[in-house]
C-alpha positions as CSV (number, residue, x, y, z in Angstrom):
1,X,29.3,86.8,7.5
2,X,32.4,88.1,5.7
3,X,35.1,86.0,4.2
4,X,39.1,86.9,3.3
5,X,40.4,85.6,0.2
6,X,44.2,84.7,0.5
7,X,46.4,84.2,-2.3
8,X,49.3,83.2,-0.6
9,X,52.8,83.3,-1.4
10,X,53.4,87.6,-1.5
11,X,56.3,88.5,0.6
12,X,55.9,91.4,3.1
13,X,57.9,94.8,2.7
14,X,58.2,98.1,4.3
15,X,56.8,99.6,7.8
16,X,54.2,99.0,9.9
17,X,52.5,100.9,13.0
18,X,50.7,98.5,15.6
19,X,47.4,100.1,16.7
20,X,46.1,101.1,20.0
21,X,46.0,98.0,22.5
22,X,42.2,96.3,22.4
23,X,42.7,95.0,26.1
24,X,44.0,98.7,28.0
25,X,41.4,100.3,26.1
26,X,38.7,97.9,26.9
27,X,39.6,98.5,30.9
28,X,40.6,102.7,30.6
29,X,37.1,103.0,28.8
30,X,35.1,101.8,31.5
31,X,37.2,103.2,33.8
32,X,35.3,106.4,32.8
33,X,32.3,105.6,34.2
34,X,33.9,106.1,37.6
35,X,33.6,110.2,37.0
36,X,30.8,112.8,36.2
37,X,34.2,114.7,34.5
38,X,35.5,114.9,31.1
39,X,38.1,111.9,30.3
40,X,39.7,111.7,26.9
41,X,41.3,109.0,25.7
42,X,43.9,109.0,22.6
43,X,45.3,105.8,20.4
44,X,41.7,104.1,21.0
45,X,41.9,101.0,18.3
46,X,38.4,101.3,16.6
47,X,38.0,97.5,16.2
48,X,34.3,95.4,17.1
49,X,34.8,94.6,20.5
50,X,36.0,98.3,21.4
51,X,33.2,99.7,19.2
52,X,30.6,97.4,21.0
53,X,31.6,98.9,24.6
54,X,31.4,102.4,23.3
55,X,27.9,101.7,22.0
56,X,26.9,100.1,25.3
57,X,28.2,103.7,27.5
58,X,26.4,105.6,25.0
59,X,23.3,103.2,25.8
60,X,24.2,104.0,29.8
61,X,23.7,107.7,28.8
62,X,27.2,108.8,28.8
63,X,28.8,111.2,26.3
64,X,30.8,110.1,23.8
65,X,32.6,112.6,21.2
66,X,34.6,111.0,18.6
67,X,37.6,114.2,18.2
68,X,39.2,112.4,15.8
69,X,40.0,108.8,14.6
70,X,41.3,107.1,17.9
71,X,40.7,109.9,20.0
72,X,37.4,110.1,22.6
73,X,36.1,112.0,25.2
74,X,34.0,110.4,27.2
75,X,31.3,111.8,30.6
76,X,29.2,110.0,32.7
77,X,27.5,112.7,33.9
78,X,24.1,111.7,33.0
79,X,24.4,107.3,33.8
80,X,20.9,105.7,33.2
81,X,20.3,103.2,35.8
82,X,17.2,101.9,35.0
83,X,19.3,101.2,31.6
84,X,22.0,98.6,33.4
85,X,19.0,96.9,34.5
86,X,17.2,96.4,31.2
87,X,17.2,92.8,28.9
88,X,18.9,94.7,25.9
89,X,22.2,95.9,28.4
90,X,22.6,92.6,29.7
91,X,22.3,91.2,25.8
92,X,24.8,93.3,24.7
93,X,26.9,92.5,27.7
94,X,26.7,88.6,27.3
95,X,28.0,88.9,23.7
96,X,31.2,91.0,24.5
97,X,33.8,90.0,27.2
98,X,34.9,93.1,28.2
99,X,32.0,94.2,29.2
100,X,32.2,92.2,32.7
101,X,34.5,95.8,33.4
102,X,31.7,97.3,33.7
103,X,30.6,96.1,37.3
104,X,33.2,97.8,39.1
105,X,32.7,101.4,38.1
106,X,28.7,101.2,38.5
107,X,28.7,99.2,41.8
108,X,31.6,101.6,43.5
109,X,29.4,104.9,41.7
110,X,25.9,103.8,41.7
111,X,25.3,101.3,44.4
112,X,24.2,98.9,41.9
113,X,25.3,96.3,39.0
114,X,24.5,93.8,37.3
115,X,26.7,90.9,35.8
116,X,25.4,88.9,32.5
117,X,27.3,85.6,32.0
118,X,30.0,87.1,29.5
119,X,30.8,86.0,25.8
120,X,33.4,86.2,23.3
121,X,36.0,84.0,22.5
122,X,34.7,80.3,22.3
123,X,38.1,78.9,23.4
124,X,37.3,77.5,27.0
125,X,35.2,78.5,30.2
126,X,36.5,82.0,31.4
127,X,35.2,82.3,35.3
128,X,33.5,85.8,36.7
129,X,34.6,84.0,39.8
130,X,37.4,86.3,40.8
131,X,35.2,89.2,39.6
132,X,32.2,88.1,41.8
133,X,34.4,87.2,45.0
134,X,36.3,90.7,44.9
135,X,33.2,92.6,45.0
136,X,31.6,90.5,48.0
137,X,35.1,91.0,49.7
138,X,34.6,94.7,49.5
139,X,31.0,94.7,51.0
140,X,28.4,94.1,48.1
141,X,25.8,91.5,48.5
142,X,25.3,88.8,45.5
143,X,21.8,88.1,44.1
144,X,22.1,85.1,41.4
145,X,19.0,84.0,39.0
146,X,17.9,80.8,38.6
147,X,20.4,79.8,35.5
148,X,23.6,81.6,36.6
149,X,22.7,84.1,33.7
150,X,22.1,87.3,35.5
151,X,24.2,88.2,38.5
152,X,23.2,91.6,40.5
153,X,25.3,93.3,42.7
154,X,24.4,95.9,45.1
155,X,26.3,98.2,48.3
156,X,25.7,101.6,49.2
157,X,29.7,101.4,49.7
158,X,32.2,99.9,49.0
159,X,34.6,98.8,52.3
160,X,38.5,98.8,51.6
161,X,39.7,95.1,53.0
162,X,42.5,92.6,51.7
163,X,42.4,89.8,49.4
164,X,44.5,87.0,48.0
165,X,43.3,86.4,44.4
166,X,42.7,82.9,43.8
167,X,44.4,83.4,40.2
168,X,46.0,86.4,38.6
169,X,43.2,87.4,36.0
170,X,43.6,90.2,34.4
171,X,40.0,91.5,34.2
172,X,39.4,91.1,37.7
173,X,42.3,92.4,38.8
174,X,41.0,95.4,36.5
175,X,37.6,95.6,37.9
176,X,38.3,95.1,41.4
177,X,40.7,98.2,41.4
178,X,38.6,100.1,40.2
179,X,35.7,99.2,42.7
180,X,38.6,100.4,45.5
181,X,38.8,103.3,44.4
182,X,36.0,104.9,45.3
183,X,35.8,102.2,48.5
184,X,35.9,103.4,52.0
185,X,39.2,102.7,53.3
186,X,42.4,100.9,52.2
187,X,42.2,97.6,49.6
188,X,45.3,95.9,49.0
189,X,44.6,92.9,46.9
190,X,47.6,90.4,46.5
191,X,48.4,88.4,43.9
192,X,47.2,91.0,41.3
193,X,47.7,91.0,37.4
194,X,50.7,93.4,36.6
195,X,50.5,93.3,32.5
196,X,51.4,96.7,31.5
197,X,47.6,97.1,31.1
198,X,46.6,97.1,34.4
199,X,49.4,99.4,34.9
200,X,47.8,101.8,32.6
201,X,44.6,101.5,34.4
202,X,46.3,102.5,37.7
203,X,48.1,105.3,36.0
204,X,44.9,106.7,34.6
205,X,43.5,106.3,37.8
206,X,46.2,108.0,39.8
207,X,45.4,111.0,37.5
208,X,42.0,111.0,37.9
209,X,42.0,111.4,41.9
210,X,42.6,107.8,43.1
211,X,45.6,106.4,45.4
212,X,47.2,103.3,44.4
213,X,50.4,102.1,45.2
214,X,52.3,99.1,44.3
215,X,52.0,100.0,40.2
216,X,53.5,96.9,38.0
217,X,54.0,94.5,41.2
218,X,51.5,92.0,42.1
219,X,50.7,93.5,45.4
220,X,48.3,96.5,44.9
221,X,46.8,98.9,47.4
222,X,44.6,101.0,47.1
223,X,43.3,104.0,49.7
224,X,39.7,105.1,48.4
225,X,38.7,108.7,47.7
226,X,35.6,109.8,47.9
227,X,35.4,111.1,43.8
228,X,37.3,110.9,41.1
229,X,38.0,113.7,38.0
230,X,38.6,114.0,34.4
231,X,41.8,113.1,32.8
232,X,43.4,112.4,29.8
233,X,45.6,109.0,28.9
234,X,47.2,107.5,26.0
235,X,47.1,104.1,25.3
236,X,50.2,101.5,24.6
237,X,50.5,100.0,21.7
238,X,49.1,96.7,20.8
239,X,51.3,93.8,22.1
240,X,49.5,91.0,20.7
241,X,50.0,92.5,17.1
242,X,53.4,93.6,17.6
243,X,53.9,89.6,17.9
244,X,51.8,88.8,15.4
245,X,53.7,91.3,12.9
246,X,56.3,89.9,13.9
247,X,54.9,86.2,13.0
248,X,53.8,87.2,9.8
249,X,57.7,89.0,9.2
250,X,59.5,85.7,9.7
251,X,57.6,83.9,7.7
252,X,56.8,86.1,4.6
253,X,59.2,89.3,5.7
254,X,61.8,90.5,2.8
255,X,62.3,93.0,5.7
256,X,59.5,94.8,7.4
257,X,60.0,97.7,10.2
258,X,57.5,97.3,13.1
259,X,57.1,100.7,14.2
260,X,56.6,102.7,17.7
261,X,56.2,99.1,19.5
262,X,56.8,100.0,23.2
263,X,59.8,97.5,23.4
264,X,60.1,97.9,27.5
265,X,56.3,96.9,27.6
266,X,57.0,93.9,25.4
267,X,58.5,91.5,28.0
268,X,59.5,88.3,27.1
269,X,57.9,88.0,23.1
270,X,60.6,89.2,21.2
271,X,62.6,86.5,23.3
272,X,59.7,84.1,22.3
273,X,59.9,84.3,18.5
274,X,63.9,84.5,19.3
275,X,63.7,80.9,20.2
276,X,62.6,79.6,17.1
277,X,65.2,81.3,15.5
278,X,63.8,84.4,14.5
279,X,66.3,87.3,14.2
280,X,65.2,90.7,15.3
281,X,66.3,94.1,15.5
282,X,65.5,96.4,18.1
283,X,66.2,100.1,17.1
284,X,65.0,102.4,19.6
285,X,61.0,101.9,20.3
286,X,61.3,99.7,17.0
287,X,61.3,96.5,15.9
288,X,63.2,95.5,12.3
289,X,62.6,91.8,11.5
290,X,65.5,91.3,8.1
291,X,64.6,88.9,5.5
292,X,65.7,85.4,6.5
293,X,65.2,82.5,4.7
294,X,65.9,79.6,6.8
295,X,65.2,79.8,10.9
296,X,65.9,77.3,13.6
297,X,64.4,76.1,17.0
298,X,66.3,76.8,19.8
299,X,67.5,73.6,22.4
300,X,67.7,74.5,26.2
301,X,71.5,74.7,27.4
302,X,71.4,71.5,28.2
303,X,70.7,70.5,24.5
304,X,66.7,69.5,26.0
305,X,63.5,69.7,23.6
306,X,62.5,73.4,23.7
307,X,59.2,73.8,25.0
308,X,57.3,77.3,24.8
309,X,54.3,77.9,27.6
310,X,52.2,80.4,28.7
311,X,52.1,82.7,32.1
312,X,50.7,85.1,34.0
313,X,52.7,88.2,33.2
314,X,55.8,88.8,32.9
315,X,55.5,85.2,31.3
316,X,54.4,84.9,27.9
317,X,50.8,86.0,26.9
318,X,48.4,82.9,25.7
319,X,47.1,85.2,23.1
320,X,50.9,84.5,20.6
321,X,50.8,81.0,21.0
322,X,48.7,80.8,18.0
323,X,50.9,82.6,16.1
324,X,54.1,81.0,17.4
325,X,52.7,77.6,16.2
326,X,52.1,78.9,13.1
327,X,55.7,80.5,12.4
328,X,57.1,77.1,14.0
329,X,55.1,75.4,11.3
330,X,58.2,76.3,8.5
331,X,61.2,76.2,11.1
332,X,64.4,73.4,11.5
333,X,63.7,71.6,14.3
334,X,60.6,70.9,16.9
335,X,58.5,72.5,19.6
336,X,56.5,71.9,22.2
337,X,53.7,74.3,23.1
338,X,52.0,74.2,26.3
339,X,48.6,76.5,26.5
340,X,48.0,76.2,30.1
341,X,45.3,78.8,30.7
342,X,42.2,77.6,28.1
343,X,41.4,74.3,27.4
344,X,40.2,74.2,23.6
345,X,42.6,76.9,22.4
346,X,45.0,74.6,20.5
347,X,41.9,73.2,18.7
348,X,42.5,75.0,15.5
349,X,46.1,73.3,14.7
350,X,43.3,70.6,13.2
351,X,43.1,73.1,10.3
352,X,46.9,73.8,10.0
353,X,47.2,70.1,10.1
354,X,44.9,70.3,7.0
355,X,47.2,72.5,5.5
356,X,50.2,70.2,5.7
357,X,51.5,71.1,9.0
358,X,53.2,68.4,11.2
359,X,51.6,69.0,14.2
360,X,50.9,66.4,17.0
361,X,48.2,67.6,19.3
362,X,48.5,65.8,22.6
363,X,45.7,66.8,24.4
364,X,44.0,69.8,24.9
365,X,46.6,72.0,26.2
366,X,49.8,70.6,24.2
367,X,51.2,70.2,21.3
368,X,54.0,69.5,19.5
369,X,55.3,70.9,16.4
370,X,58.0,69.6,13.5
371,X,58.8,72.1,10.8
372,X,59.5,71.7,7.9
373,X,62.4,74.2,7.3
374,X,60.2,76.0,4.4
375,X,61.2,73.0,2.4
376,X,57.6,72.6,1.8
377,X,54.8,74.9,1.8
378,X,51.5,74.7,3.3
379,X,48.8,74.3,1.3
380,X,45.8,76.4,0.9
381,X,42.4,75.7,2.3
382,X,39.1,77.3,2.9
383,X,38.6,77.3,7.1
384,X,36.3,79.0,9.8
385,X,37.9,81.7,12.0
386,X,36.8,80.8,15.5
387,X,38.6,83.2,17.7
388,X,40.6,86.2,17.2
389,X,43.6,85.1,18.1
390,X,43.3,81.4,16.1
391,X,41.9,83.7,13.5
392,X,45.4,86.0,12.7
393,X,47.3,82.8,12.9
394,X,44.9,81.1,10.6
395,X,45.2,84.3,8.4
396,X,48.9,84.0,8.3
397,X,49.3,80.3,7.4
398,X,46.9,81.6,4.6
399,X,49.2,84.2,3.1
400,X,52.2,81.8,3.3
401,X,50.3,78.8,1.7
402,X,50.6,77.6,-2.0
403,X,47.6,78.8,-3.5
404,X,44.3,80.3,-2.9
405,X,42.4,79.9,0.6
406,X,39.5,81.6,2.2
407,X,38.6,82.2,6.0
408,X,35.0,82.6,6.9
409,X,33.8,84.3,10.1
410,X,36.4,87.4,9.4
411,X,34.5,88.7,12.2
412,X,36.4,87.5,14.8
413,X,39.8,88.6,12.9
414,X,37.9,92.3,13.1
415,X,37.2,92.3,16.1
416,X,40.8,92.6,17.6
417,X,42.6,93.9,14.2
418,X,41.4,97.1,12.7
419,X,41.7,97.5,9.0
420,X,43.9,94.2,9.0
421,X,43.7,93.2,5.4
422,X,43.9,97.0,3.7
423,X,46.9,97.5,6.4
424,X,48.7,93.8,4.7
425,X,47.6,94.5,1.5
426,X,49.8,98.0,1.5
427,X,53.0,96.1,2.6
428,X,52.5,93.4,-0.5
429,X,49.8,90.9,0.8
430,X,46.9,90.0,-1.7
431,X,43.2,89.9,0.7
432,X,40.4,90.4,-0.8
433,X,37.5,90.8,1.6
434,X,33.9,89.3,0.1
């Protein structure tokens, strides 16, 4: 288990580039397995989670080439079945998240997939319901095992039909899409995630052969082709550390430059940090957060507590709230935060609490914060990373803290943010990683 060691307290300076985004690559990359073709695949972020699934296709039997750092081609020209039905893929597949992207491409290609009850993040139950129920809906017949471990789908093809989603998920949205593609006949599936990562998806897809229609909306359809072909995408930058840079700039900026951010694919998170005062700058594609000493919590027009929540897309993404808290932590004025999506997310203010935050934590999805308008500084403390996104904002309380705290379990921090402490450490911060 590796630890950081934070000596808090540096300011930040100078320019930053966010990497490649962790949740478009994790869809585009198994979007591959929907060919025999060539795809190749540029601004890849080589963190753990995307590592993982890139070890688990090269386990399927595709090729993988590694052109250069961030850059991939990928063929699934020679898939191993008998592989996506062994114990060791559906281990690997219960320890990463993303891998539940998988079904769609093997079922709508092979005929055949199987579903391990996915992992990751411990921050609340995460349902393969919508996965599972999109699948049926297209034809496929469901086997479950005795625990609810092991779920095997199989069709010899898919049928095109409509559907209502019963929530908005992302990954489902994802996975179903690409299952339709190669379906017989039309799909349109209503209510569908529109982040500008499933947009991506459908872009890639359009190139590769497929048909959709309905491309950033939340009503999808989708006429099925018979193959796909090789194609080459670029993915978007990374939104969720675009808003953490952003995070870390307001409190310990003395001026930082957040370069090449994609600020139309943004939506509302520069307005986010805006509303607890946090001037930015939007030059172009990027993102200049000045030094500013002192920042204050918005009120509603109607002078009303401000409350910040999270939403489906175009709301805000329940990956910053973390990091929001966090900043809020040394503002004028009070918060409330309302995580709507996970119910033990908000579980890790305990530690900021620890560090001399004022924090009341209502229940499990709320809670409100009270700055302290950097009149005092939090206080440094040794803590457990238990999520990646509780991690960064853990990490960043850290580097603004009096004194010197560690954060075990850097793990999780790794597994969404490549190089994090060498790319900190070259703007001013002082990590050290044991």
């Amino acid at each position: 288990m590796a630890s950081f060691i934070i000596e808090g307290g540096h300011r930040l300076e100078g320019t930053i580039v966010p990497q490649g985004a962790k949740n478009e690559a994790l869809e585009v990359i198994c979007a591959t397995l929907l060919t025999a073709e060539e795809v190749r695949i540029t601004n890849i972020p080589e963190i753990l989670d995307v590592q993982h699934l890139i070890d688990l296709l090269r386990h399927l039997g595709v090729e993988v080439n590694r052109l250069a750092a961030g850059d991939y081609t990928f063929r699934a020209d020679r898939v191993d079945l008998s592989y996506a039905r062994s114990d060791d893929f559906m281990k690997k597949c219960a320890a990463l998240r993303g891998s539940v992207m998988l079904v769609g491409p093997l079922l709508a290609r092979f005929g055949e997939a199987v579903l391990a009850k996915p992992g990751g993040d411990k921050i609340g139950r995460r349902r393969v319901d919508t996965h599972l129920s999109g699948m049926q809906q297209l034809g496929a017949s469901l086997d479950v095992d005795a625990d609810h471990t092991r779920y095997t789908l199989r069709a010899e093809r898919l049928q095109g039909d409509y559907m209502l989603l019963d929530e908005a998920s992302v990954t489902g949205t994802a996975n179903i899409v690409m299952a339709a593609a190669l379906a017989k006949g039309t799909t349109t599936i209503y209510n569908a995630a529109c982040e500008p990562y499933v947009q991506q998806l459908c872009r890639l897809l359009n190139r590769m052969g497929a048909h959709i229609e309905g491309v950033a909306s939340n009503l999808l359809t989708i006429e099925g082709v018979s193959s796909l072909h090789g194609a080459q995408h670029v993915i978007l930058p990374d939104m969720i550390e675009v808003g953490s840079f952003i995070g870390m700039s307001a409190m310990l900026g003395g001026g930082l430059t957040i370069q090449n951010t994609s600020v139309y694919n943004l939506g509302n998170i520069p307005r986010s940090f805006q509303r607890l005062g946090i001037r930015l700058e939007v030059r172009g594609d990027d993102i200049v957060v000045p030094r500013q000493d002192h920042y204050e919590i918005e009120t509603f027009m109607d002078g009303s507590f401000m409350t910040i929540d999270d939403a489906p897309w175009p709301g805000l993404t329940p990956d910053l709230l973390s990091v929001l808290i966090v900043v809020a932590t040394q503002a004028k004025g009070s918060v409330l935060f309302h995580q709507k999506m996970f119910e033990s997310r908000l579980f890790f203010v305990d530690r900021l609490i620890d560090m001399g935050a004022q924090i009341i934590l209502c229940d499990p999805h709320r809670a409100v914060v009270v700055g302290h308008d950097q009149a005092v500084r939090l206080r440094a403390r040794r803590m457990v990373s238990p999520d990646i996104r509780a991690g960064i904002a853990l990490l960043i309380a850290a580097m603004s803290a009096e004194g010197v705290s560690r954060i075990d379990n850097v793990e999780q921090i790794d597994r969404g943010y490549e190089h994090i402490d060498q790319r900190l450490n070259a703007l001013g911060a002082n990590i050290k990683r044991e």
